[in-house]
C-alpha positions as CSV (number, residue, x, y, z in Angstrom):
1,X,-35.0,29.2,-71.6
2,X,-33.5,30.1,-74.9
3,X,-35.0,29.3,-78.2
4,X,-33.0,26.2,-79.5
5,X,-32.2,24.9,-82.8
6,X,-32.2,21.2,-83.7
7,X,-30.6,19.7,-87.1
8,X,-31.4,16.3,-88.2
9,X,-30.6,14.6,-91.1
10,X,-33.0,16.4,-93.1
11,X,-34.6,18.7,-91.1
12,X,-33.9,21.9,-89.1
13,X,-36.1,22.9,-86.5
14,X,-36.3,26.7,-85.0
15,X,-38.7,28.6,-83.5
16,X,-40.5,30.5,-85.8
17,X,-40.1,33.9,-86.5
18,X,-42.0,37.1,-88.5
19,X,-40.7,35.6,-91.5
20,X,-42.5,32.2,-91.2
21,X,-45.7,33.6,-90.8
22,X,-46.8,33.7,-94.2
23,X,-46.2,29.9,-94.8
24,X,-47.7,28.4,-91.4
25,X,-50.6,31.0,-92.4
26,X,-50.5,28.7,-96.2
27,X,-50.2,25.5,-94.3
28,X,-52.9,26.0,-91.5
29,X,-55.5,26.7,-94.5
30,X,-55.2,22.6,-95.3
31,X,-58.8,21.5,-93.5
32,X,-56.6,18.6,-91.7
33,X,-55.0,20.6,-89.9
34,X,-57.6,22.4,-87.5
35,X,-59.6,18.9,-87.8
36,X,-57.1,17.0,-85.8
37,X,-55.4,19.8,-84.1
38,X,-56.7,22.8,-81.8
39,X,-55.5,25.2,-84.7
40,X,-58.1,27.5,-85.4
41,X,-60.2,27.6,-88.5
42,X,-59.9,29.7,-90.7
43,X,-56.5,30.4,-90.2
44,X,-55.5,34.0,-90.5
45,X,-52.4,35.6,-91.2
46,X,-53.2,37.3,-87.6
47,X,-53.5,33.7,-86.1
48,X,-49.9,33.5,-87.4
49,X,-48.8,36.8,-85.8
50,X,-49.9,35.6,-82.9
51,X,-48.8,32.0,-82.9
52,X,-45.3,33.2,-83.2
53,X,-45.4,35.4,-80.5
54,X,-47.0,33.1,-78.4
55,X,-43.9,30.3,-79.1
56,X,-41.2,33.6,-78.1
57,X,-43.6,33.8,-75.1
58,X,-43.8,30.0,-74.2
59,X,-39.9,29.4,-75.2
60,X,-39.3,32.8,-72.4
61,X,-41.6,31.2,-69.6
62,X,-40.1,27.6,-70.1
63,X,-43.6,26.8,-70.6
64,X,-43.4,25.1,-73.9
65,X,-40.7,24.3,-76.4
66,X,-41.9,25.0,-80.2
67,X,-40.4,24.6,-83.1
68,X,-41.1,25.5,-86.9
69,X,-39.7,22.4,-89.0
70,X,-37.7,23.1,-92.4
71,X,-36.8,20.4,-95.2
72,X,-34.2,22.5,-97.7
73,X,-35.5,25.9,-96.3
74,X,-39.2,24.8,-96.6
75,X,-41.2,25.6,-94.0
76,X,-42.9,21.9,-93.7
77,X,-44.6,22.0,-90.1
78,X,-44.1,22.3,-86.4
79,X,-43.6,20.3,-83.7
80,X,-43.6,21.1,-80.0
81,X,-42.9,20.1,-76.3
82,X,-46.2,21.1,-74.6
83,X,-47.5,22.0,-70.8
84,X,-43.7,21.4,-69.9
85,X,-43.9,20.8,-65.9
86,X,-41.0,22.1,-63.3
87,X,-38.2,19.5,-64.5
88,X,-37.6,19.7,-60.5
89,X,-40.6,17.2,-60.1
90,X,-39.4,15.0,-63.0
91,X,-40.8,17.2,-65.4
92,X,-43.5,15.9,-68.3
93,X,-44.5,17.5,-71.2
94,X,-46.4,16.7,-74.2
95,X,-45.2,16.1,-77.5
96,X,-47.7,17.7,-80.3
97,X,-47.2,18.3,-84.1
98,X,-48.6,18.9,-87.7
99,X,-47.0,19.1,-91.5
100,X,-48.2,20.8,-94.0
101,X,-50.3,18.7,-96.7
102,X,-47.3,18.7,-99.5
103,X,-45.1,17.0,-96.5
104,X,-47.0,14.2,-95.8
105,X,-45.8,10.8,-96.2
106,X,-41.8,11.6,-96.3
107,X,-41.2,10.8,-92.7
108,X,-40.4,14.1,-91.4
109,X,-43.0,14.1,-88.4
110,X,-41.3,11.4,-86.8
111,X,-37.5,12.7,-87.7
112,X,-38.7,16.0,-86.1
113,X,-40.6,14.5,-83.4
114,X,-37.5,12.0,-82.4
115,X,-35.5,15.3,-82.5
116,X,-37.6,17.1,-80.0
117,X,-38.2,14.3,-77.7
118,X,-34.5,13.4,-77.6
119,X,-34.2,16.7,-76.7
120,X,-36.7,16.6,-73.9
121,X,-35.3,13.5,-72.2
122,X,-31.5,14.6,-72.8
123,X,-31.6,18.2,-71.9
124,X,-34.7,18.8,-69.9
125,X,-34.6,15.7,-68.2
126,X,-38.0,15.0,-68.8
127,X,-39.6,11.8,-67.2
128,X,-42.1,11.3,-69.2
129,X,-43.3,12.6,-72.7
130,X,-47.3,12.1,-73.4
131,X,-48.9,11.8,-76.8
132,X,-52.6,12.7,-76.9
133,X,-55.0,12.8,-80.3
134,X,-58.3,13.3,-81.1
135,X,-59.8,9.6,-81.3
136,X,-59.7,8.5,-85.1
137,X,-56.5,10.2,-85.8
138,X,-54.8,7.4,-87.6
139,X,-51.6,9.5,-88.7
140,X,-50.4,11.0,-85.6
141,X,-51.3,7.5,-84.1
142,X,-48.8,5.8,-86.4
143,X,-46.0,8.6,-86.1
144,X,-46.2,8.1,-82.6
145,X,-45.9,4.4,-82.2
146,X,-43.2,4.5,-84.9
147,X,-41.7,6.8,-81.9
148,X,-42.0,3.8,-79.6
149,X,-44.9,5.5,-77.9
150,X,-46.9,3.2,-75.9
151,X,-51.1,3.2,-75.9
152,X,-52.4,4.1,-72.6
153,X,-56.1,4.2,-73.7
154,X,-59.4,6.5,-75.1
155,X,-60.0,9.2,-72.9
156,X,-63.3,10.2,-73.1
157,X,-64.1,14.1,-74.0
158,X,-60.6,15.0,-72.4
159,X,-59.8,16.7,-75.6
160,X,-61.1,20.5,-75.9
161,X,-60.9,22.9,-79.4
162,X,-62.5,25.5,-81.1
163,X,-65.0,22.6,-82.1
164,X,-65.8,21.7,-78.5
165,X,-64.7,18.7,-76.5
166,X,-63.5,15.1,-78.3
167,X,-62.5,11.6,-77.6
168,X,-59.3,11.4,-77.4
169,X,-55.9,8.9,-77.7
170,X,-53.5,9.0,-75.3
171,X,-49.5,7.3,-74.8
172,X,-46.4,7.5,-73.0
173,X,-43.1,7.2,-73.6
174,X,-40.4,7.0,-70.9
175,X,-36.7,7.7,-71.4
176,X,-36.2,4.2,-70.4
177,X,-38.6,2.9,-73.4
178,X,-36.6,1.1,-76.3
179,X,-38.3,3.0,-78.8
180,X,-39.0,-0.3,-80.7
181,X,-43.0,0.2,-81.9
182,X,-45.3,-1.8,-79.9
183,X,-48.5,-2.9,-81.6
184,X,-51.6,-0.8,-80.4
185,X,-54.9,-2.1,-80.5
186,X,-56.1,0.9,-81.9
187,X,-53.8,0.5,-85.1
């Protein structure tokens, strides 16, 4: 599939190009980043080369949908549709994001992340859209009930990184989900 662009009200997301790498190289240097995500640490400008080849690669395969997320022009994080399956089975995918430390707390993972999954359900016809986190993750946790996500459990070391394998959260979220947040006993 063809890289697409999505505009919210504050945000545009893109893929990310040569000219982004620079700033995701700034952003992935915030120690929160790799902690909770399977970004590598340190973070390279080379990581950042090959991150953004790897989105042209995953956007080309119809593997995974990635997007670099802008706020006035700002690079301020990423957010993705990952592991995408054949949408002739009722596709799945999972939805993963971070934000850079200065974009914190301004609602934009969860504009971008509404974007994307709108997106998934709407043009992919996706069945099913899965959230997963490292156990402890309390942010992402949030941003994704605030997406209507609903707690499915703790999986126990399901979650593999650079630092080895973790606990992890996991929820769904169905096209047919109202959205509304649920309470999680987790949160």
């Amino acid at each position: 599939m063809q890289p697409v662009v999505l505009t919210t009200e504050r945000l545009v997301l893109r893929a990310p190009t040569a000219a982004d790498v620079d700033a995701i190289t700034a952003a992935c240097q915030d120690p929160e980043i790799p902690r909770w995500t399977p970004v590598p640490s340190p973070y390279t400008r080379a990581d950042g080369e090959g991150f953004v080849s790897l989105v042209a690669q995953w956007w080309e395969s119809d593997s995974q949908a990635v997007w670099a997320v802008f706020a006035d022009g700002v690079l301020v994080g990423t957010v993705g549709l990952h592991h995408i399956t054949p949408h002739d089975a009722g596709g799945q995918a999972e939805l993963g994001y971070w934000m850079a430390a200065e974009a914190r707390g301004k609602g934009y993972t969860v504009e971008a992340a509404r974007a994307a999954i709108d997106w998934g359900f709407g043009e992919l016809g996706l069945a099913r859209i899965r959230w997963q986190a490292v156990l402890g993750n309390i942010p992402s946790a949030r941003a994704a009930r605030t997406l209507g996500f609903r707690f499915e459990g703790t999986m126990r070391q399901a979650l593999t990184s650079p630092r080895g394998r973790d606990d992890g959260w996991i929820a769904g979220l169905l096209p047919s989900d109202d959205r509304a947040p649920v309470d999680w006993p987790v949160l």
